[in-house]
MARMI-604338 format. One line per field, with one value per residue: residue in three letters; y, x, z of N, C-alpha, C in turn; residue number from 1. Coordinates in steps of 0.1 Angstrom, whole numbers. Layout:
# MARMI-604338
res	c(ALA,...) $
nv	c(Y,...) $
nu	c(X,...) $
nw	c(Z,...) $
cav	c(Y,...) $
cau	c(X,...) $
caw	c(Z,...) $
cv	c(Y,...) $
cu	c(X,...) $
cw	c(Z,...) $
n	c(NUM,...) $
//
This chain:
# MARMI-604338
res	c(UNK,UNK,UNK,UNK,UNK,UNK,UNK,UNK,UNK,UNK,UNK,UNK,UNK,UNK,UNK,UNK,UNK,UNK,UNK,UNK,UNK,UNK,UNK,UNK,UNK,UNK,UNK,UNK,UNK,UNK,UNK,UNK,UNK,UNK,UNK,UNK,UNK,UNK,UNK,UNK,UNK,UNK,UNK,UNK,UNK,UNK,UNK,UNK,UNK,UNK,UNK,UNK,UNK,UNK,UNK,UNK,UNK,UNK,UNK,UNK,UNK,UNK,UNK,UNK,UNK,UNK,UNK,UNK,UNK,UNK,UNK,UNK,UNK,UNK,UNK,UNK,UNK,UNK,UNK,UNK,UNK,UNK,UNK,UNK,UNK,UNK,UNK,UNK,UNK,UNK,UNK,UNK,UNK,UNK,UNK,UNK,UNK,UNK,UNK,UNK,UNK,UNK,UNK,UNK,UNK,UNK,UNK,UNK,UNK,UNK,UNK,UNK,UNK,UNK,UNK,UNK,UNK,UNK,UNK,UNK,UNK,UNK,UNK,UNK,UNK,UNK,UNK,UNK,UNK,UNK,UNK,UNK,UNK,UNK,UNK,UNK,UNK,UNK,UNK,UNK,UNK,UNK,UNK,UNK,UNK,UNK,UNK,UNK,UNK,UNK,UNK,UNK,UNK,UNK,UNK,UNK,UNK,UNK,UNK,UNK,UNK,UNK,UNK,UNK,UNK,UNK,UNK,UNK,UNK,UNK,UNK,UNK,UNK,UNK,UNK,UNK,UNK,UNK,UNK,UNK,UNK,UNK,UNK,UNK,UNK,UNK,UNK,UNK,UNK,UNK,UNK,UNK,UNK,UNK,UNK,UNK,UNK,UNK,UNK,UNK,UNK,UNK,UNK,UNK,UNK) $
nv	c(1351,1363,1394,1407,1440,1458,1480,1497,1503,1529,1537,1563,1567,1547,1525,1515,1485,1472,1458,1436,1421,1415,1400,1379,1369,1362,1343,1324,1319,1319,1301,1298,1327,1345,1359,1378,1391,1428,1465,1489,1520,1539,1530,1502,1469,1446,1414,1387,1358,1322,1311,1300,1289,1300,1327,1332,1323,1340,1364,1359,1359,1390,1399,1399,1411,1440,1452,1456,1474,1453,1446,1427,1415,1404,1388,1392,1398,1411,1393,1388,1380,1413,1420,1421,1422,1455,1466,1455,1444,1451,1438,1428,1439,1464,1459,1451,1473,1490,1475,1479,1507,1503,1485,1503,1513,1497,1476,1447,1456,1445,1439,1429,1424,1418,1422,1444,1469,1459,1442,1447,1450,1425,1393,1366,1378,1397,1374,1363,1376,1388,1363,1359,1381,1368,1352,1369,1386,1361,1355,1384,1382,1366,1356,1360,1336,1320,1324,1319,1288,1287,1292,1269,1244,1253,1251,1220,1207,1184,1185,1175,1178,1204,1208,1204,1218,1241,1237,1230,1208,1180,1187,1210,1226,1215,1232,1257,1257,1253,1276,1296,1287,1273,1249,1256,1277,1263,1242,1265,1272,1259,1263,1287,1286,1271,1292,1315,1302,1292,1316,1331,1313,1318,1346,1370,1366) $
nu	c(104,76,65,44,38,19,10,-17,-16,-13,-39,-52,-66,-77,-106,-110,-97,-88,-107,-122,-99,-82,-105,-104,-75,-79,-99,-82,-59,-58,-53,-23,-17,-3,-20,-55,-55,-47,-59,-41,-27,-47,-51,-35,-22,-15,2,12,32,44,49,66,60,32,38,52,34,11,23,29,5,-5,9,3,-14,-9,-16,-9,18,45,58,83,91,121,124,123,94,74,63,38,16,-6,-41,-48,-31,-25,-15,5,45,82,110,105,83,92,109,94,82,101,110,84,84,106,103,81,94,101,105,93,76,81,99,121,135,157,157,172,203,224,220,209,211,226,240,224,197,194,201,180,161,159,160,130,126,130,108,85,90,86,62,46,50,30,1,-27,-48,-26,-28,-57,-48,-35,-50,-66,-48,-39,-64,-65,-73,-65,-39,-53,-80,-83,-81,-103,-118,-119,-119,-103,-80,-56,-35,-26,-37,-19,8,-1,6,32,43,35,51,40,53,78,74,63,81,97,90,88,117,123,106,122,149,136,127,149,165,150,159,185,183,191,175) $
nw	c(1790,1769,1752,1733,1714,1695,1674,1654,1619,1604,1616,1621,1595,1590,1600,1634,1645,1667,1686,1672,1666,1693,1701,1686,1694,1716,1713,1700,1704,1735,1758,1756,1768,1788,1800,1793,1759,1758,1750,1750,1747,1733,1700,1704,1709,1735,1746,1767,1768,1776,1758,1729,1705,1703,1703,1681,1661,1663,1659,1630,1622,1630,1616,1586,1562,1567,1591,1610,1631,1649,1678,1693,1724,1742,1777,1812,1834,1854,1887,1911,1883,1876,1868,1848,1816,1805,1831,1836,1841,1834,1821,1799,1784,1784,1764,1743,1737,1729,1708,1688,1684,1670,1646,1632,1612,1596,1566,1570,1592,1619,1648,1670,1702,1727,1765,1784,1778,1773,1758,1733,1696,1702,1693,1689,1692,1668,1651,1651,1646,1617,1603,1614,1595,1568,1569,1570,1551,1528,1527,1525,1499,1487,1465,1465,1460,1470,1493,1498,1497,1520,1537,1540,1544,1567,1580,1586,1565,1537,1510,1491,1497,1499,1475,1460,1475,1465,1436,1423,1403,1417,1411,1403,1426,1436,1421,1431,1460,1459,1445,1467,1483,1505,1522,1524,1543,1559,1573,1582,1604,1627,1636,1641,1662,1681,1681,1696,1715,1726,1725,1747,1766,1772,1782,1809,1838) $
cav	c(1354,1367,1402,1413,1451,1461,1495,1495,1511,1546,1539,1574,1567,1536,1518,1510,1470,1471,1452,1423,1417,1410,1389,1367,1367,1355,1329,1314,1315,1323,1291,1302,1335,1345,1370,1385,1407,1440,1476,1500,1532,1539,1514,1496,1456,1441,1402,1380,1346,1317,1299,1307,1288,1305,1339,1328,1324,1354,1375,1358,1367,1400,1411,1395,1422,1451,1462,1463,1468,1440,1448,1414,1417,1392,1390,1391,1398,1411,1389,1377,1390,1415,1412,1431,1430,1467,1466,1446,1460,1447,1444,1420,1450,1478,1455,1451,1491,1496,1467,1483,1518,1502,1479,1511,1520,1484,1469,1436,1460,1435,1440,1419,1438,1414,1430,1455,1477,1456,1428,1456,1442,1412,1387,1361,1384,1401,1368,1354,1389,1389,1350,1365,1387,1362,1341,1377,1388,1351,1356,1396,1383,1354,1357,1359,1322,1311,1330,1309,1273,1287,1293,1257,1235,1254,1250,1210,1199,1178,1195,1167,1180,1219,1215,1193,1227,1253,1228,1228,1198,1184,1190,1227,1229,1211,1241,1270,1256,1255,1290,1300,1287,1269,1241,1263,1282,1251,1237,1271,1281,1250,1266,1301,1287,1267,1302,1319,1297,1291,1332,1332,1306,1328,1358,1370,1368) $
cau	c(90,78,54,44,32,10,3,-24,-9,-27,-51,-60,-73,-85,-114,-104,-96,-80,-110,-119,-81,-84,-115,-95,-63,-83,-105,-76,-43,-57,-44,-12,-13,-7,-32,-59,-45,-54,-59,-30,-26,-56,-54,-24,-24,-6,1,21,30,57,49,71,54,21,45,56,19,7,34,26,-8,-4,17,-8,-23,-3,-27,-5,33,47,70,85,104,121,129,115,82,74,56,29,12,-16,-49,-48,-21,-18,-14,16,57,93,118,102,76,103,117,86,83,114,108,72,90,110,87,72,106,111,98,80,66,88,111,124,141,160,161,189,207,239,217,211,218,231,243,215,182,195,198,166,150,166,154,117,123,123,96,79,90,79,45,46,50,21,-7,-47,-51,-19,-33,-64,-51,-29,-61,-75,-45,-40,-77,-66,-71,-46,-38,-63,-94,-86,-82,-115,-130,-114,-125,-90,-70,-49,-16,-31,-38,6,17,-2,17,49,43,33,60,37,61,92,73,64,95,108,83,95,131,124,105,133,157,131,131,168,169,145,168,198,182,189,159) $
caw	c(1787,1755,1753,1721,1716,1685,1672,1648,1613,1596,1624,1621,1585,1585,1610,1644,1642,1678,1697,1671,1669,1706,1710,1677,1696,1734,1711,1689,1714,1749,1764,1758,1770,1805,1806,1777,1752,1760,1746,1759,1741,1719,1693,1702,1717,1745,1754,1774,1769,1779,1747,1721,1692,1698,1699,1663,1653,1667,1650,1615,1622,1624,1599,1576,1562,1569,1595,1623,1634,1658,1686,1703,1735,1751,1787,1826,1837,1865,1893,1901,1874,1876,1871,1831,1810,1805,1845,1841,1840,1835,1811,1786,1783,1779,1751,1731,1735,1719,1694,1681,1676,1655,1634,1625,1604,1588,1558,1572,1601,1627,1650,1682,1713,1742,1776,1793,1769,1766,1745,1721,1688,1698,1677,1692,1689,1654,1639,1650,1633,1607,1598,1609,1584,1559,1564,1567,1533,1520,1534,1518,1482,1486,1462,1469,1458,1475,1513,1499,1497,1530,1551,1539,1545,1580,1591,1588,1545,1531,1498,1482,1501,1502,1459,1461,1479,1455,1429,1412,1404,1428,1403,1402,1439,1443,1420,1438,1475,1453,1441,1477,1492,1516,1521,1531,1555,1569,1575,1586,1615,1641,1638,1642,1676,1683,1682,1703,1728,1732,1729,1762,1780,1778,1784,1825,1844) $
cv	c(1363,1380,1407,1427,1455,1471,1497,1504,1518,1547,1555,1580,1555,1532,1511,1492,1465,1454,1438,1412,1409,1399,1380,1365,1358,1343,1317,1308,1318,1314,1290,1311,1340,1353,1373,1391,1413,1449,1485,1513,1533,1529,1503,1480,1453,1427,1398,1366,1339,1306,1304,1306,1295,1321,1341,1330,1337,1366,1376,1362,1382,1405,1410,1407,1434,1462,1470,1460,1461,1444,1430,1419,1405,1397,1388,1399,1401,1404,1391,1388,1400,1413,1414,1431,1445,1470,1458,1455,1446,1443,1437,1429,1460,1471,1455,1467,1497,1488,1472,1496,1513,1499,1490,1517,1505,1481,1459,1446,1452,1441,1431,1427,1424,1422,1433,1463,1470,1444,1437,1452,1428,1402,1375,1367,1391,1390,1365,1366,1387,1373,1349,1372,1383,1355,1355,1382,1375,1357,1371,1392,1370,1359,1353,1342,1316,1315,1318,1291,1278,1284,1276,1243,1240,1249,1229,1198,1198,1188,1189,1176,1196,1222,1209,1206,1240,1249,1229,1212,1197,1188,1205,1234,1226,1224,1252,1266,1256,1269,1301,1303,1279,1258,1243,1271,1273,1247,1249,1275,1266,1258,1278,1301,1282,1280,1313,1319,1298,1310,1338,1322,1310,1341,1359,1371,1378) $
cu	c(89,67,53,32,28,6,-4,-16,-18,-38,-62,-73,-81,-97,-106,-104,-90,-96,-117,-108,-82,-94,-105,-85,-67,-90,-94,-64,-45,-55,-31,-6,-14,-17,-40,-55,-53,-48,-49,-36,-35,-59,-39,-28,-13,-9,6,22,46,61,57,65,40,28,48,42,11,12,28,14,-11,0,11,-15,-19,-12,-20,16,35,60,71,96,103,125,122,101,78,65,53,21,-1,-29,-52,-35,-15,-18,-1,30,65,100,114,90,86,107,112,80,94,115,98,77,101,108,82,84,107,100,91,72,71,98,109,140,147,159,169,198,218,233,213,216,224,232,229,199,185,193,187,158,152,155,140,113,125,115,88,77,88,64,38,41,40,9,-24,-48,-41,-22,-46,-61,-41,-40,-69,-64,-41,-52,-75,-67,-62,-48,-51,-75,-89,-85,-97,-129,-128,-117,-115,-85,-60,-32,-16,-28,-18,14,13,6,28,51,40,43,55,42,75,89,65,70,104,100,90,109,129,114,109,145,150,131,138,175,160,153,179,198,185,176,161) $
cw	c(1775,1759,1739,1721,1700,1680,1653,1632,1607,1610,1627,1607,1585,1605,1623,1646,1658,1689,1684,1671,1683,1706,1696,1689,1712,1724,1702,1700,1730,1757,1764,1763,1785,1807,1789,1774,1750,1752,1754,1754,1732,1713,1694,1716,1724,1747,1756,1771,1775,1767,1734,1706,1693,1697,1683,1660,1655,1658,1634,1614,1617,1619,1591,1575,1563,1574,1608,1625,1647,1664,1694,1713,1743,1767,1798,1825,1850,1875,1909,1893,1877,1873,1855,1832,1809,1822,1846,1837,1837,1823,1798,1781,1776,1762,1742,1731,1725,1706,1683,1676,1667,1644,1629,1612,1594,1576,1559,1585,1618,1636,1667,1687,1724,1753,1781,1775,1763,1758,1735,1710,1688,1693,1679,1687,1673,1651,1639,1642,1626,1599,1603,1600,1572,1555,1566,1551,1523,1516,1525,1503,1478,1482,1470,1468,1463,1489,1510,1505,1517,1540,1554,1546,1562,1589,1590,1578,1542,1513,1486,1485,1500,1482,1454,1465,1473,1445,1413,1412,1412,1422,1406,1416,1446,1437,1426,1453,1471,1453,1453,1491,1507,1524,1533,1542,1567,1578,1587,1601,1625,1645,1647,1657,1683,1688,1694,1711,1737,1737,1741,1771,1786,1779,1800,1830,1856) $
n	c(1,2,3,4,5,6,7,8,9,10,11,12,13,14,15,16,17,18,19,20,21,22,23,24,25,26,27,28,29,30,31,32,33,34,35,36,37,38,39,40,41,42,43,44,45,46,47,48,49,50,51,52,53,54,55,56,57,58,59,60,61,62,63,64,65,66,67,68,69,70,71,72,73,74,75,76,77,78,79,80,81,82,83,84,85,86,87,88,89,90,91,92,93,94,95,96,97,98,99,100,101,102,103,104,105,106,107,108,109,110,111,112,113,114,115,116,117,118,119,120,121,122,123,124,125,126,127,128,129,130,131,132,133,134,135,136,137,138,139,140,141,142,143,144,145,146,147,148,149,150,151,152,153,154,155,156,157,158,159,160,161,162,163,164,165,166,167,168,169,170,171,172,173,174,175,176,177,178,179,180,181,182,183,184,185,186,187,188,189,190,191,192,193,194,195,196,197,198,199,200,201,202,203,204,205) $
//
């Protein structure tokens, strides 16, 4: 089971973003998630899921922006679940506790925690970070016009129709996804929920 923990960043300077976050995160991925993602600690978010590719999506989400740091923990869950997330316990919780205090020390804002102390580092949950942390630092160095054609060819436009609504050429519209990299983080997000996965199957329950 996957829990991801969220703690809003500067939140003490900037506008509290904690409850549209939420109603996005219940109207985009809430068929994936075992329960709504809820408010814990002030401004910080909580959600559960068993899906790993909406975990991947979620994550890329919020690092977007550098609004919020991203704890992932992998591991058990305690059941049957309560009736609210922040009502729920067990080690895939503790993990993404210990994951979000460290995201607040890292450069993409990321970090991923397995459960029990002796997966600590291990060589399985380091690498899968590690190779989040470079489709994070892709995604970091991705210009305004290249987040543009990103949001167009995600909502469903082949690169013809999203340079047709930017009202570039489509050679123009092939070198900004070159220059974006939207291609390679294509390609790289199946993997990286592929390693997720496989790093929830050999976790102990």
């Amino acid at each position: 089971m996957f829990v991801i923990t969220a703690d809003q960043i500067a939140s003490r300077t900037r506008a509290d973003v904690t409850a549209p976050t939420i109603e996005r995160l219940q109207r985009d991925h809430g068929a994936a998630l075992m329960l709504p993602p809820d408010r814990t600690a002030g401004d910080e978010i909580q959600l559960v899921s068993a899906d790993a590719a909406a975990i991947v999506r979620i994550a890329l989400e919020l690092t977007r922006g550098e609004q919020w740091s991203v704890g992932l923990g992998v591991g058990a869950v305690g059941l049957p679940l309560p009736a609210a997330t922040r009502e729920a316990s067990g080690p895939a919780f503790y993990a993404a506790r210990d994951a979000v205090t460290r995201a607040k020390k890292r450069g993409t804002r990321f970090a991923l925690h397995r459960q029990g102390a002796a997966d600590a580092g291990s060589t399985p949950a380091e690498g899968t970070e590690a190779l989040i942390d470079l489709a994070l630092a892709l995604r970091q160095r991705r210009t305004a016009p290249g987040w543009e054609l990103y949001d167009l060819v995600s909502a469903g436009l082949s690169y013809k129709e999203a340079a047709e609504r930017l009202g570039i050429s489509a050679p123009a519209a092939s070198s900004r996804a070159k220059a974006a990299q939207l291609a390679v983080e294509a390609n790289a997000v199946p993997a990286l929920v592929g390693l997720l996965a496989e790093l929830d199957r050999s976790t102990p329950s």
